[in-house]
C-alpha distance (Angstrom), angle and dihedral (degrees) to the residues before:
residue distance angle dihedral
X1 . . .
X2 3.54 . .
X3 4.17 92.7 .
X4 3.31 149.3 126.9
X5 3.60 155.3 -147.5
X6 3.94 138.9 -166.9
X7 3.93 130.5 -153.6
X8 3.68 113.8 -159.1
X9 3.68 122.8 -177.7
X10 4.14 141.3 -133.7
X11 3.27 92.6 -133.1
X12 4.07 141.4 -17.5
X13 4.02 114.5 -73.2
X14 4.04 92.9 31.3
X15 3.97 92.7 121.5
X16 3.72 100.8 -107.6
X17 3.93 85.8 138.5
X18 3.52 91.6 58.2
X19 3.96 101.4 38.9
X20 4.16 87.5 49.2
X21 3.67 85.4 56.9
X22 3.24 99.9 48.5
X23 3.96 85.5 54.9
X24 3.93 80.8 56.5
X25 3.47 93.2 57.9
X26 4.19 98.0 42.4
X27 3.75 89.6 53.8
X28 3.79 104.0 37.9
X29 3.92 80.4 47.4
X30 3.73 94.8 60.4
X31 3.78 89.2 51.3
X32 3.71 98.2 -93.3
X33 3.88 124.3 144.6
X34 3.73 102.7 -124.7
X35 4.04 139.8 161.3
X36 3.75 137.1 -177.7
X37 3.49 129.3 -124.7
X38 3.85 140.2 -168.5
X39 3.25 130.5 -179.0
X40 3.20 106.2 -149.1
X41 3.30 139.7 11.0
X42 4.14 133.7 -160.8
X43 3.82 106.5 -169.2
X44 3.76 149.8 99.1
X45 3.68 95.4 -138.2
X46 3.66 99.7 96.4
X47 4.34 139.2 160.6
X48 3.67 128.1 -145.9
X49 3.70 115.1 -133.2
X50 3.79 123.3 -130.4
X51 3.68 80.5 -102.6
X52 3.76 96.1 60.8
X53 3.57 99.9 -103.9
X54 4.16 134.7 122.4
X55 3.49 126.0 -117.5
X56 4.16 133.1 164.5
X57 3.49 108.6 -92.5
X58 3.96 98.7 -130.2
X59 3.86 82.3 78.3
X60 3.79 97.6 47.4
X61 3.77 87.1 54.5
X62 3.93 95.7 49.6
X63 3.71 79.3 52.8
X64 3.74 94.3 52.5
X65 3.87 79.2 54.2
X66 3.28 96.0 54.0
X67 3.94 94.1 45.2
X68 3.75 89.3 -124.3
X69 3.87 128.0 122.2
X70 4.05 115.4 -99.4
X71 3.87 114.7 -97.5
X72 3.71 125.8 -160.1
X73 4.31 82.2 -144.2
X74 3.86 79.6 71.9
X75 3.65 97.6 67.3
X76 3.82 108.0 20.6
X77 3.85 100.7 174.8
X78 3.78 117.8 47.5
X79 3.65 116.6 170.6
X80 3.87 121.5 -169.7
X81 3.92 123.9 -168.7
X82 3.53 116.1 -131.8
X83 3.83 101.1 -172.7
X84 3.80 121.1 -113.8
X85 4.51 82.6 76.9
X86 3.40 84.0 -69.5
X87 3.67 124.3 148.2
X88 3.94 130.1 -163.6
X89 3.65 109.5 -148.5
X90 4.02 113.9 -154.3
X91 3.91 114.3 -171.9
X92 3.75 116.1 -172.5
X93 3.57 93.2 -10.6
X94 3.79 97.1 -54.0
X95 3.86 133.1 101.2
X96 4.16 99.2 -94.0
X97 4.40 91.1 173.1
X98 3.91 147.2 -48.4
X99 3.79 102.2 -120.4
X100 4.08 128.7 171.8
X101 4.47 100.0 -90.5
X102 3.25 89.2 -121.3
X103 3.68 101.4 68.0
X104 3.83 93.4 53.6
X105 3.77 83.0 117.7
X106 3.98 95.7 65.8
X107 4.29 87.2 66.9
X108 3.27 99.3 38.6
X109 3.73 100.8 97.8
X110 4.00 90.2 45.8
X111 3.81 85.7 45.7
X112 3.95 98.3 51.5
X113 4.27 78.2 54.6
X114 3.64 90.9 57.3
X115 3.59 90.7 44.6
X116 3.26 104.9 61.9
X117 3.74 98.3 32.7
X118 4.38 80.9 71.8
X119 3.51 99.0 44.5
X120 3.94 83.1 50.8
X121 3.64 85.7 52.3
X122 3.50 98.7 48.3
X123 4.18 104.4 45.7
X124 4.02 81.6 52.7
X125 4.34 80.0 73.6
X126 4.33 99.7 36.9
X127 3.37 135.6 54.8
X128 4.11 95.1 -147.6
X129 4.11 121.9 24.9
X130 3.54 112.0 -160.0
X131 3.91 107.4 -149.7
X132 3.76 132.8 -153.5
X133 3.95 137.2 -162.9
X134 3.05 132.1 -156.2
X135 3.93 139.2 -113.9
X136 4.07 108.4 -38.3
X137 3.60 116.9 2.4
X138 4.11 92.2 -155.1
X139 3.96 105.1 48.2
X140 3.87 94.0 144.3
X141 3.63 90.5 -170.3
X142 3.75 93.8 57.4
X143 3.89 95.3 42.3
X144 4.02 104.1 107.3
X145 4.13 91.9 53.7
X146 4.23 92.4 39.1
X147 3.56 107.1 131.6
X148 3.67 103.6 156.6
X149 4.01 113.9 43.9
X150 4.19 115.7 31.3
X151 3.07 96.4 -4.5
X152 4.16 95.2 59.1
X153 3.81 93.4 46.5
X154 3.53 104.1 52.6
X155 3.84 87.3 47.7
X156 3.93 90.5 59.1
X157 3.65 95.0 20.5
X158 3.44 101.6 -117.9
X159 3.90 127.7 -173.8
X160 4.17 105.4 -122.8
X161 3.84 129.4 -138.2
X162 3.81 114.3 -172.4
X163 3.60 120.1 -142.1
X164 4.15 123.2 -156.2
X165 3.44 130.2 -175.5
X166 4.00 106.5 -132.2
X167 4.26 90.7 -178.8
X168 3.99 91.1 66.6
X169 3.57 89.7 59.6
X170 4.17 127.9 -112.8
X171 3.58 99.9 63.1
X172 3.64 95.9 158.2
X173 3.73 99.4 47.5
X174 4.18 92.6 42.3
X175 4.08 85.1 58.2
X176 3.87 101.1 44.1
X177 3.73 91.4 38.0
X178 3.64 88.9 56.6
X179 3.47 95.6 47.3
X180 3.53 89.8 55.7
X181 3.74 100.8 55.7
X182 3.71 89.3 53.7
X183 3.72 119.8 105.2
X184 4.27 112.2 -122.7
X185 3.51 99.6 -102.1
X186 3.83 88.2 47.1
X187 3.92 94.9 56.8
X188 3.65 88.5 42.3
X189 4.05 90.1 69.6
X190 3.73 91.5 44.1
X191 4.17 97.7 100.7
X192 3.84 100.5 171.1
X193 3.76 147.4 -4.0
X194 4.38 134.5 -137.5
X195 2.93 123.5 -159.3
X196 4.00 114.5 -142.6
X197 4.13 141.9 -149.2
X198 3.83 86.2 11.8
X199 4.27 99.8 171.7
X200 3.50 109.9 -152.5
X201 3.58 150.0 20.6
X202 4.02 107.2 -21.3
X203 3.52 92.1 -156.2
X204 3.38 100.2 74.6
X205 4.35 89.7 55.6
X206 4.02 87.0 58.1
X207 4.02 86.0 106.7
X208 3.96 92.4 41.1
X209 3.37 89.5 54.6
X210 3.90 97.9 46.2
X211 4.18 84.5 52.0
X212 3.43 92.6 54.8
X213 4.23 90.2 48.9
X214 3.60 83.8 48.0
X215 4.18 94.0 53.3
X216 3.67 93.0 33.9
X217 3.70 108.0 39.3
X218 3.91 89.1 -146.4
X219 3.99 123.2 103.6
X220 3.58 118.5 -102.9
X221 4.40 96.6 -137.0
X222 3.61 91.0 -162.5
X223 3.72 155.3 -46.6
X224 4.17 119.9 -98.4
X225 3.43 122.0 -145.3
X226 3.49 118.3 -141.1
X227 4.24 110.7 -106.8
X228 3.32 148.6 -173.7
X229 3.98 98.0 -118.9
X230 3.46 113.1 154.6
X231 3.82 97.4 -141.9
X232 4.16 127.8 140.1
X233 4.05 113.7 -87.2
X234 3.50 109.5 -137.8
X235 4.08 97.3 -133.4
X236 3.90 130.8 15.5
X237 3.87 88.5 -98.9
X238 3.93 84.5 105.5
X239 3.75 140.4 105.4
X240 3.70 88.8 -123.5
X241 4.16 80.7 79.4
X242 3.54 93.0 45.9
X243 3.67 98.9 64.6
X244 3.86 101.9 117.5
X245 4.01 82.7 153.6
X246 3.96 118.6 116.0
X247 3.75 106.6 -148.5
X248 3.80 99.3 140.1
X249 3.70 132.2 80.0
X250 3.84 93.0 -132.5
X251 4.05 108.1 58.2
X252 3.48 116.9 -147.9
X253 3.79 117.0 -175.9
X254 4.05 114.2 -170.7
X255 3.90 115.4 -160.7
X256 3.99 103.6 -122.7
X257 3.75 93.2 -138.5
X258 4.03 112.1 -158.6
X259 4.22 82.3 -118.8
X260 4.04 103.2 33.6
X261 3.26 111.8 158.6
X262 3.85 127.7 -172.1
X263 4.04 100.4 20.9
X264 4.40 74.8 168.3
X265 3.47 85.1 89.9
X266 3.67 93.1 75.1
X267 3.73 108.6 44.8
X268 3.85 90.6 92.3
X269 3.37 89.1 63.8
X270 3.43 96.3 37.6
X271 4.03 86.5 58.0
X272 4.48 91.4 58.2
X273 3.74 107.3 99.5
X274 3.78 92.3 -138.6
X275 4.02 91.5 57.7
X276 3.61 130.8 84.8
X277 4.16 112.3 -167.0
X278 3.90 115.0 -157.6
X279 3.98 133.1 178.2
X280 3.73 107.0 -147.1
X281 4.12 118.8 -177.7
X282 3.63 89.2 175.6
X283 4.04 133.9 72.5
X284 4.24 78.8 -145.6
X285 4.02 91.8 57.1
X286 4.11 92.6 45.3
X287 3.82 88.5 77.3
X288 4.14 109.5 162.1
X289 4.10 108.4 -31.4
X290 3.47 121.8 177.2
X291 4.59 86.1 -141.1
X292 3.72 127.3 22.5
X293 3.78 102.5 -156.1
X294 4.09 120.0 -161.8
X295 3.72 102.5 -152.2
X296 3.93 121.8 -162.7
X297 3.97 124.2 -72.7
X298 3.97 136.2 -158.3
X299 3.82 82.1 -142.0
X300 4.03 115.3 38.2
X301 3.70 100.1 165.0
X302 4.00 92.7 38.7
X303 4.22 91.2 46.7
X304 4.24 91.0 42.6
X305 4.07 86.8 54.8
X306 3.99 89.6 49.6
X307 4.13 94.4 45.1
X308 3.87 84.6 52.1
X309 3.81 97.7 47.2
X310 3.98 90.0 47.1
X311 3.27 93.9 50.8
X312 3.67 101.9 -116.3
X313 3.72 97.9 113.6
X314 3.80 87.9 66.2
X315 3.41 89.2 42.0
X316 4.47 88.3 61.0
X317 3.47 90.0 43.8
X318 3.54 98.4 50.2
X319 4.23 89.8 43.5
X320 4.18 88.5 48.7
X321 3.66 91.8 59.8
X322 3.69 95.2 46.2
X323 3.75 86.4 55.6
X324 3.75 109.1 -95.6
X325 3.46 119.5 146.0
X326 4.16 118.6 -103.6
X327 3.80 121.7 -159.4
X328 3.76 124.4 175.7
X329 4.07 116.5 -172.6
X330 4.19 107.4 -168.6
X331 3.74 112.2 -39.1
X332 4.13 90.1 10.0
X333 4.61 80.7 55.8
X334 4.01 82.4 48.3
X335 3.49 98.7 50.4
X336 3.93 95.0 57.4
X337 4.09 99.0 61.5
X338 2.84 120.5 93.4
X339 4.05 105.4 -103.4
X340 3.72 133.3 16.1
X341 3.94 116.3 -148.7
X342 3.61 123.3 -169.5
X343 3.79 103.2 156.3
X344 4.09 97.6 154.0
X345 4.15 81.9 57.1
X346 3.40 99.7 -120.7
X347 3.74 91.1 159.2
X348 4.07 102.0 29.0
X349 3.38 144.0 -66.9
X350 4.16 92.4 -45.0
X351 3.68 101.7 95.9
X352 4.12 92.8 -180.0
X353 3.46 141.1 16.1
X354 4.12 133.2 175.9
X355 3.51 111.8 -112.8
X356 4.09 133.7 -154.6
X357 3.91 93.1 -75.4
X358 3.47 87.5 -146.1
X359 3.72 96.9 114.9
X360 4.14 114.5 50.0
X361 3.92 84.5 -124.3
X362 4.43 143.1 117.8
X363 3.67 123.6 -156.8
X364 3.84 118.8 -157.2
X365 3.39 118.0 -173.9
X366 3.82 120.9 -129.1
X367 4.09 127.7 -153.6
X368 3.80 86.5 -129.8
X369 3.90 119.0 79.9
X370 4.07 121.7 -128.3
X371 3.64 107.4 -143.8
X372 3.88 112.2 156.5
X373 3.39 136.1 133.0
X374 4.30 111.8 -116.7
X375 3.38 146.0 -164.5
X376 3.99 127.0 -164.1
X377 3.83 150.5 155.7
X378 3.69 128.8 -122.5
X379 3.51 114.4 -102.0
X380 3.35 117.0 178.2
X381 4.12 117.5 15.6
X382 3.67 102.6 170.4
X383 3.75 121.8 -150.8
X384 3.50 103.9 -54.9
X385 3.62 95.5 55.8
X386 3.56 112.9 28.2
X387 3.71 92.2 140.1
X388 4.03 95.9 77.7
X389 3.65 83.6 52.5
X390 4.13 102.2 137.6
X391 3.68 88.1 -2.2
X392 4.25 109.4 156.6
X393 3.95 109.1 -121.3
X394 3.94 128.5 -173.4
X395 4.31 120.7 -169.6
X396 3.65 126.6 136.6
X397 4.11 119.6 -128.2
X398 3.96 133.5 -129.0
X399 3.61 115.2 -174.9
X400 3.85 137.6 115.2
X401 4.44 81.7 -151.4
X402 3.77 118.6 109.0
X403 4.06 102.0 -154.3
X404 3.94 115.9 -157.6
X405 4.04 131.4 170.8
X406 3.51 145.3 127.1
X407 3.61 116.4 -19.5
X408 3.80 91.1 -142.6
X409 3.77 85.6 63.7
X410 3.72 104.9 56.2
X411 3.80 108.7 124.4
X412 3.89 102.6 179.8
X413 3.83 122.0 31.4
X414 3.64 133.8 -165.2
X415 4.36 113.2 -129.3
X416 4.10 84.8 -105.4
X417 3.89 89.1 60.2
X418 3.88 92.0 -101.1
X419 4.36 120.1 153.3
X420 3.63 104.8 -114.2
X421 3.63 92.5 173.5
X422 4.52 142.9 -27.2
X423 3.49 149.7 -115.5
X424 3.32 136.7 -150.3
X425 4.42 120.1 -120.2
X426 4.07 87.2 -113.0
X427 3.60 89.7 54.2
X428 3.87 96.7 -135.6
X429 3.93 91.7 100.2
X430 3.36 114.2 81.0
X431 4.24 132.7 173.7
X432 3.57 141.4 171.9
X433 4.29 148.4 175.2
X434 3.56 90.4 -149.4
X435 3.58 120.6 95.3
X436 3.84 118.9 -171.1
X437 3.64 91.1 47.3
X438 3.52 100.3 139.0
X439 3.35 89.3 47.1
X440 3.63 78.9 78.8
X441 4.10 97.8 93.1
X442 4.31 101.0 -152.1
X443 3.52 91.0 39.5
X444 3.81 89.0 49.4
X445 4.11 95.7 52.9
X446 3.63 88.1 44.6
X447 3.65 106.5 57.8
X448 3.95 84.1 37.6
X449 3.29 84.7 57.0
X450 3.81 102.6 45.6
X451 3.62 86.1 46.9
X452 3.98 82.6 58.7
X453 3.67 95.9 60.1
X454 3.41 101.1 30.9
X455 3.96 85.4 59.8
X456 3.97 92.3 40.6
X457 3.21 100.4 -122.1
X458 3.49 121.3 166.5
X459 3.51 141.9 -160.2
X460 3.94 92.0 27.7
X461 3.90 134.4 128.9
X462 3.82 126.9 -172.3
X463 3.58 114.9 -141.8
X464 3.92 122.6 -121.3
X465 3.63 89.3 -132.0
X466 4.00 116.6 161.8
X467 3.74 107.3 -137.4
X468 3.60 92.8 -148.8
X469 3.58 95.1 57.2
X470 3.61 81.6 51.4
X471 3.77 102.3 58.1
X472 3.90 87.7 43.0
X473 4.00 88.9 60.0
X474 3.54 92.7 46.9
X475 3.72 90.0 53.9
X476 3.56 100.3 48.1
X477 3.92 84.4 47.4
X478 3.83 92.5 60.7
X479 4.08 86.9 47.6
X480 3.75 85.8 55.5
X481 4.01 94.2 48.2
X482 3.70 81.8 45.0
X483 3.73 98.7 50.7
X484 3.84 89.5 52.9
X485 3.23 103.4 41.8
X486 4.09 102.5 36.1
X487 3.65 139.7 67.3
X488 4.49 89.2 -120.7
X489 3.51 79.1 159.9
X490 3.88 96.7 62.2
X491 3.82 92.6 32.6
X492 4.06 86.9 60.6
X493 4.15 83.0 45.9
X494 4.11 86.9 61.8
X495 3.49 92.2 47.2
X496 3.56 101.8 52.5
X497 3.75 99.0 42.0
X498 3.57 94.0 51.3
């Protein structure tokens, strides 16, 4: 085919991630070879590659869709915000510069250039690229520096389908205003419109939808109803962070950090029946979980110092030695040493900071970046969870931290005898570099399972359920929702006339 296609957006938080890979899925599923592609993205949920270098995740799950391995060429511009209006730039998966945000407009010609040299790069290996924007596709005010909405798809000439989001309220006035604040040329590539997270019966918006045609002069491809998919949210705008709700018999309460990064690295556990996941940002919304899990931060030093002055530092401290179960993944696994060091300032202007002291462990952070994929073996499990004993883990790792402690505490190791993570003597403090480790399906089961009987409770089973089997029957759901409630047929007309 050698095509494409590009869905832009009203607005951020409209689903065009999730639409775009359900396109993924529909074509890869009739046998075509297909990728996605963004732009750019603004986000600290990030993927390294096989190759050692960071993308935004939305793309590595449209690849997942498309059963094809994640390239960095599929999300060329990654930028990162550090706090302080700073800005980490990532081109092609590596660290390009920090700059202040507000000079994002001085690379933006240089930028566009590196741009489109990947996506040239990456239709040379696809027949179809599926492209994304980002965030508002008609911010007037932003239009002279837009890389990744307009201004991508009239440089590759991409046919546009506009996505709305009908469940925030003014649908109708979100599409026609953007419209409007197009230029000509711009509205002349825009071939269709959906219309997302409709609730209801969509029967009963056939005549909205032909007034809109009628005012527009652009066909409306369909109306989405608003499901319960379980598939990855690009950013932690989402109502997967939300969930304050205890429903499972495991409680899992996640520490919202100002700077979290990679919240990904809990929707496995998220998807066990027996497991409730919720982000908590304050010591009154912890309540009494069964884990307290640090996730990873852009920040470390800056997030510690806030946990401390809101009280829920004292709050962790005070559940550990009552017996709940700590477990820090990157900057969370940093954060319990006992001392953070960051004297060439990678972070700031804080060059050290006193951490947990539950773990027998310093972090000093380096200039140089560590992203690499990994693979390791549990070491050490203590008493609590001597069933993940020798258990085979995979994760990749993004931190500028170097982590060292006592060798008798090293919980994970890499084959060449390397500490990918520690534990504490009690066994109830837990930390780790590797994100995506329970992604990792035995180890998974088992520490659900030691959690199980180190909680006494009876009469419950964990599921051997492989989480990429999972993802793949979410995705082929979303084709089928697609299928009935989309015009594929008229979608696959725009592409092949273009």
């Amino acid at each position: 085919m050698n095509a494409n296609i590009m869905l832009l957006g009203t607005a951020s938080s409209v689903g065009k991630s999730t639409i775009a890979t359900g396109i993924c899925r529909y074509f890869k599923n009739k046998g075509i070879k297909v990728a996605p592609f963004k732009a750019m993205n603004i986000s600290l949920n990030s993927y390294v590659t096989e190759d050692g270098l960071e993308m935004g995740r939305a793309q590595v799950v449209q690849a997942d869709a498309c059963d094809i391995k994640p390239s960095a060429y599929m999300n060329p511009l990654l930028l990162k915000p550090c706090g302080d209006c700073k800005t980490q730039v990532i081109v092609n998966g590596l660290v390009y510069k920090v700059m202040d945000s507000y000079k994002y407009k001085n690379l933006n010609k240089e930028l566009k250039v590196k741009v489109k040299e990947s996506y040239n790069i990456l239709s040379k290996d696809y027949d179809l690229i599926i492209l994304e924007g980002s965030g508002s596709c008609a911010e007037i005010n932003l239009k002279d520096s837009d890389i990744a909405n307009m201004s991508m798809a009239k440089m590759v000439n991409a046919p546009v389908i506009l996505v709305a989001d009908i469940d925030r309220g003014g649908v109708f006035a979100s599409i026609v205003g953007t419209l409007m604040l197009l230029d000509e040329d711009e509205r002349n590539l825009v071939k269709g419109v959906i219309i997302n997270k409709f609730r209801g019966n969509s029967e009963y918006f056939d005549s909205a939808k032909k007034q809109l045609e009628d005012i527009i002069k652009i066909p409306v491809l369909g109306v989405m109803p608003y499901v319960d998919l379980d598939i990855e949210d690009e950013d932690s705008v989402t109502e997967r962070i939300n969930n304050k709700e205890v429903k499972g018999i495991i409680d899992i309460a996640v520490i919202r950090l100002p700077h979290m990064s990679n919240f990904t690295d809990f929707n496995p556990l998220d998807m066990e029946e027996n497991i409730t996941i919720r982000y908590v940002s304050e010591v009154s919304e912890i309540g009494n979980p069964h884990v307290i899990i640090l996730p990873g931060t852009k920040t470390t030093i800056e997030d510690l110092r806030y946990i401390k002055e809101n009280g829920i530092y004292d709050e962790i401290v005070s559940r550990k030695n009552k017996g709940t179960i700590i477990f820090g993944i990157c900057g969370g696994y940093q954060m319990l040493g006992e001392v953070l060091c960051d004297e060439y300032g990678v972070e700031g202007n804080i060059k050290e900071e006193v951490g947990f002291n539950l773990l027998r462990s310093r972090t000093i952070f380096k200039e140089n970046k560590t992203t690499i994929q990994r693979e390791g073996k549990i070491t050490c499990s203590g008493r609590i969870f001597n069933k993940i004993l020798d258990c085979e883990v995979t994760g990749y790792e993004i931190h500028n931290g170097v982590t060292v402690g006592n060798k008798n505490d090293i919980f994970i190791e890499d084959p060449a005898g390397e500490p990918l993570g520690m534990i504490n003597k009690e066994g109830n403090v837990l930390g780790t570099y590797l994100h995506g480790i329970f992604d990792n399906d035995e180890f998974r089961r088992l520490f659900i399972q030691s959690l199980i009987d180190y909680l006494n409770i009876y009469d419950t089973v964990t599921d051997n359920v492989s989480y990429k089997s999972y993802k793949k029957l979410q995705f082929d759901k979303l084709v089928e929702v697609m299928k009935e409630n989309l015009d594929m047929k008229k979608i696959e007309e725009i592409i092949n006339k273009a």
